[in-house]
KOLVO-301983 format. One record per atom (N, C-alpha, C): residue number from 1; residue in one letter; atom name; x, y, z. Coordinates in steps of 0.001 Angstrom, whole numbers, plus 500000, padded with zeros to 6 digits. Layout:
<rs>
R     i   aa   at        X        Y        Z
R   NUM    A   CA        X        Y        Z
...
</rs>
This chain:
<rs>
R     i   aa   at        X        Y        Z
R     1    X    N   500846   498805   500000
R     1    X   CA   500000   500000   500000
R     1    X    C   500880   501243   500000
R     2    X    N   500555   502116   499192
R     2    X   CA   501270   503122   498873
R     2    X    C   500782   504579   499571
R     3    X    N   501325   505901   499826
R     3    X   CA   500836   507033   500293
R     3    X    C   500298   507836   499214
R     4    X    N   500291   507648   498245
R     4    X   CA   499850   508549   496947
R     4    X    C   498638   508065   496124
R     5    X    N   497975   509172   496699
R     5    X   CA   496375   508695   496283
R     5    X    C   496421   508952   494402
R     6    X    N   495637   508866   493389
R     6    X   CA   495465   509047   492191
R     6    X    C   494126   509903   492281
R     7    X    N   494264   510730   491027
R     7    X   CA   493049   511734   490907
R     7    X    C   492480   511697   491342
R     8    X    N   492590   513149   492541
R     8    X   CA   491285   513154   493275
R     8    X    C   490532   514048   492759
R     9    X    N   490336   515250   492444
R     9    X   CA   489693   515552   491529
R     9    X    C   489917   515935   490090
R    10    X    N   489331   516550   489365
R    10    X   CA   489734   516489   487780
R    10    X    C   491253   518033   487644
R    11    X    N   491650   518611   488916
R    11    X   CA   492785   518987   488634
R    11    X    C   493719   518844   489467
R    12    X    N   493485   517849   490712
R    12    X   CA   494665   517670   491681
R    12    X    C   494757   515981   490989
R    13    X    N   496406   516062   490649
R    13    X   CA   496695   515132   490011
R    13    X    C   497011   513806   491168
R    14    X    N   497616   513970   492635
R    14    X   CA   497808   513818   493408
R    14    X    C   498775   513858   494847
R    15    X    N   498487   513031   495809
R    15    X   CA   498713   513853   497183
R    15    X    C   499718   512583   497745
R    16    X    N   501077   512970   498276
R    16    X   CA   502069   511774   498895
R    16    X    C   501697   512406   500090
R    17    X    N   501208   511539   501155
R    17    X   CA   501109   511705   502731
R    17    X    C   501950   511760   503377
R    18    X    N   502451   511048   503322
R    18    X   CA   504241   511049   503514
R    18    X    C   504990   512539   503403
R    19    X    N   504902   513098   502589
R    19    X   CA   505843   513901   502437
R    19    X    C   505053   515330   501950
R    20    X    N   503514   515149   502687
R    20    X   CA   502456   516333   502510
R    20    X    C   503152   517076   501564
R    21    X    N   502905   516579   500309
R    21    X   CA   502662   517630   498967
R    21    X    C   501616   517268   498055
R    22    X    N   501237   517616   497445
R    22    X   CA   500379   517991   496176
R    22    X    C   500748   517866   495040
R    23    X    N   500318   517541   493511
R    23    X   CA   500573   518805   492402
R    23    X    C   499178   518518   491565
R    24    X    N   499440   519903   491050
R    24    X   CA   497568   519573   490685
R    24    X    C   498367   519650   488844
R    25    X    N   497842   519374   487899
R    25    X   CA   497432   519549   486529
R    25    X    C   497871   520719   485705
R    26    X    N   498574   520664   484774
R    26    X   CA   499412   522165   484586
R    26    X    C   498224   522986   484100
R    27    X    N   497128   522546   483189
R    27    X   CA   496244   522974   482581
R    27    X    C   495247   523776   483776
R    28    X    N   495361   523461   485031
R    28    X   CA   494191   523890   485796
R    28    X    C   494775   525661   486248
R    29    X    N   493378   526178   486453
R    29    X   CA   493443   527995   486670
R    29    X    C   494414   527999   487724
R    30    X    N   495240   529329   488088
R    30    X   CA   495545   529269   488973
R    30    X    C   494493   529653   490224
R    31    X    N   493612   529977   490202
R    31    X   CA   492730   530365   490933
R    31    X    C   492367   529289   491771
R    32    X    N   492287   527967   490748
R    32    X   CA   492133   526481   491796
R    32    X    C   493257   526230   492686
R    33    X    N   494485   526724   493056
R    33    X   CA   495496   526238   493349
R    33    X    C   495310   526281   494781
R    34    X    N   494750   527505   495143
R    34    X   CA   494471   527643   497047
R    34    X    C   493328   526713   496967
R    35    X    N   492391   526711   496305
R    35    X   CA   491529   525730   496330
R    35    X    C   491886   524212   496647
R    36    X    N   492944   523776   495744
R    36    X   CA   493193   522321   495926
R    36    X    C   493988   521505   497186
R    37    X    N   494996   523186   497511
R    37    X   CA   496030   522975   498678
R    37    X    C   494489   523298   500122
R    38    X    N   493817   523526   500048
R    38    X   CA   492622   523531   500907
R    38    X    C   492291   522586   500986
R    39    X    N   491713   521573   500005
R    39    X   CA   490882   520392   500036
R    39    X    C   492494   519524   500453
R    40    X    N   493552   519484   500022
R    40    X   CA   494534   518624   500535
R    40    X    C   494632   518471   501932
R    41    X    N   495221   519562   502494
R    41    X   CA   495297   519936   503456
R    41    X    C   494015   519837   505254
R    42    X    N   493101   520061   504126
R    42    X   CA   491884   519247   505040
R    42    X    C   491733   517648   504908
R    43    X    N   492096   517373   503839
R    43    X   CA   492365   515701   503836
R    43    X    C   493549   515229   504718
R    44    X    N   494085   515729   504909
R    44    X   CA   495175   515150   505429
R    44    X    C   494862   515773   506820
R    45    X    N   494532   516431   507470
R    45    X   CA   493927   516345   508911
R    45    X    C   494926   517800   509435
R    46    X    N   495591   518795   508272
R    46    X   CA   496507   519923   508870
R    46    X    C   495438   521002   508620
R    47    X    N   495533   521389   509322
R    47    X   CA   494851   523471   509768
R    47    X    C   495811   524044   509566
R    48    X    N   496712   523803   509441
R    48    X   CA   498460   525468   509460
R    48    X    C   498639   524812   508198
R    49    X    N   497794   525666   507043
R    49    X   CA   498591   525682   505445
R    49    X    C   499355   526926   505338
</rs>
């Protein structure tokens, strides 16, 4: 079992738990980017982004 989930949504490409990072999709707005590090970041159980 691995720490790196696969598409979670259609622009976060995915999330290593391990080593709390991200990368989302080059194509996606930047406008989604606080967006996605939000939904990560609440997945993973951290409040101090």
């Amino acid at each position: 079992m691995t720490t790196t989930g696969v598409i979670l949504t259609d622009h976060l490409r995915y999330v290593d738990l391990k080593r709390k990072t991200f990368k989302i999709v080059e194509s996606a707005p930047a406008s989604l980017l606080d967006e996605c590090r939000e939904y990560v970041f609440s997945f993973m159980g951290r409040e101090d982004i």
